[in-house]
C-alpha positions as CSV (number, residue, x, y, z in Angstrom):
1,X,82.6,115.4,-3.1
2,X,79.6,113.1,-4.3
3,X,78.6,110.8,-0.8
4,X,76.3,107.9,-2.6
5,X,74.4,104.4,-1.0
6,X,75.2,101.3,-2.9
7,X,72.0,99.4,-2.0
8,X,72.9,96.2,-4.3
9,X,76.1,94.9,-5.5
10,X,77.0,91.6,-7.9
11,X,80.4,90.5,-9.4
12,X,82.0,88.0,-11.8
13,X,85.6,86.4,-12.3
14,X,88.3,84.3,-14.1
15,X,87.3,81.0,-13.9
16,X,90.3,77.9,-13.1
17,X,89.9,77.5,-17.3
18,X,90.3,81.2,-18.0
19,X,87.2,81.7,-18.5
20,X,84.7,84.8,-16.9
21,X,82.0,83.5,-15.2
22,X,78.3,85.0,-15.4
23,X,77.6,87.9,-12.8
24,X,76.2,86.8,-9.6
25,X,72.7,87.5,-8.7
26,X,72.5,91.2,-7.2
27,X,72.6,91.1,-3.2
28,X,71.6,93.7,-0.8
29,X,73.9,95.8,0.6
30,X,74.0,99.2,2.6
31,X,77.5,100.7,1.9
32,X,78.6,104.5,1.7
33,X,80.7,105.6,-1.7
34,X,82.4,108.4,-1.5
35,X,84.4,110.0,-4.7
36,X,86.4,112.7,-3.7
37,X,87.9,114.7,-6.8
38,X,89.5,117.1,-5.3
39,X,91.8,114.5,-4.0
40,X,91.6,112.0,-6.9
41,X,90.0,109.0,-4.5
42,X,87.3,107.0,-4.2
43,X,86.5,105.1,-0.9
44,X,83.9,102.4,-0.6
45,X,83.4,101.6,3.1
46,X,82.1,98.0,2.5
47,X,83.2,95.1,5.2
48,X,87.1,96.0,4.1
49,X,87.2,99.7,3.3
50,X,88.5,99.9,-0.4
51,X,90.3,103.1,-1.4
52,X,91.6,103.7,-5.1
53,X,93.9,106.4,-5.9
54,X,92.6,108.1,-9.1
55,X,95.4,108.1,-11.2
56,X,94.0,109.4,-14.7
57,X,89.7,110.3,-16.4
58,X,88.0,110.0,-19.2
59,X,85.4,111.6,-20.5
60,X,82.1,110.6,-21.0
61,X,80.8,108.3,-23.9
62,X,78.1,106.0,-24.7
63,X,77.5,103.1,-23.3
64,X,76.0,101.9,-26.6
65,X,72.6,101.5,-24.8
66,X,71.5,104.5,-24.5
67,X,73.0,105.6,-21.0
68,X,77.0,106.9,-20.4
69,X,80.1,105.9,-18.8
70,X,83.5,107.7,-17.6
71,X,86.1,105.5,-17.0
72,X,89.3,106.3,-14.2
73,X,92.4,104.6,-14.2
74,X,93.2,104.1,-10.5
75,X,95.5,102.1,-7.8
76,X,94.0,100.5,-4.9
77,X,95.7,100.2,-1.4
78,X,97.8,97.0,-2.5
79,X,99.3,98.9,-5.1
80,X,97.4,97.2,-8.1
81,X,96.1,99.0,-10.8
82,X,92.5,98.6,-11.4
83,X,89.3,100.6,-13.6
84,X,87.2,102.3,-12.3
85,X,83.8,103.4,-14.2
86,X,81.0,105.2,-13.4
87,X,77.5,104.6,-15.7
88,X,74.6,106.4,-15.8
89,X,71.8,104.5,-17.6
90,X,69.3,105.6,-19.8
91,X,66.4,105.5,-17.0
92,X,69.2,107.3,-15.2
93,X,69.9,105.0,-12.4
94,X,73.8,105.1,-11.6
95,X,76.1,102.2,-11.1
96,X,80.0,101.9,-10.5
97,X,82.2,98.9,-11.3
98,X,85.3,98.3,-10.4
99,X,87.4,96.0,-13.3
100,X,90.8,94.3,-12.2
101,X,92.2,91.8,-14.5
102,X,90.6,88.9,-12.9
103,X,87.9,89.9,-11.0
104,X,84.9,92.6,-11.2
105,X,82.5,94.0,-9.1
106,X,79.7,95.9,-9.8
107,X,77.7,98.4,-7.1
108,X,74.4,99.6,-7.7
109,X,73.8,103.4,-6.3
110,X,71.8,106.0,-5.0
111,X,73.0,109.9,-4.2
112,X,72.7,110.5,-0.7
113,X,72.6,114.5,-1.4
């Protein structure tokens, strides 16, 4: 179990033309993560608690910037099927995003270990 603090978050989405819009401006935030592989979940205790249901992983590959990412296939509590993908930059600072069709969001985190 990895228990992390998402101290910023920003997101994006599909604009009325179709179109993705630019990510937000980060905001502040204070919000536990908590990835849980021994029971294939992750839980993000924001305002709503979102749980996804870790349904399949990949390994880990470039992000083509010098850091890595591992993707997870997932469902959330509604039943929709969303990504799920950890990064670890090159200066080694860790984010997760979380990619549905139409809409992403992206946390930035710290370990709380």
């Amino acid at each position: 179990v990895s228990k992390l603090t998402a101290y910023s978050v920003a997101y994006k989405y599909v604009d009325d033309n179709g179109e993705w819009t630019q990510w937000t401006d980060w905001e502040d935030c204070n919000i536990l993560v908590v990835l849980n592989l021994d029971k294939d979940r992750l839980s993000i205790y924001s305002n709503t608690t979102q749980e996804y249901d870790i349904i399949s992983y990949d390994d880990w590959e470039s992000d083509g910037e010098g850091g890595k990412v591992a993707g997870f296939d997932c469902v959330d509590a509604e039943g929709l099927r969303c990504r799920v993908r950890w990064r670890i930059a090159k200066d080694m600072s860790h984010q997760v995003y979380v990619d549905y069709n139409d809409f992403c969001f992206v946390y930035n985190v710290v370990s709380k270990d």
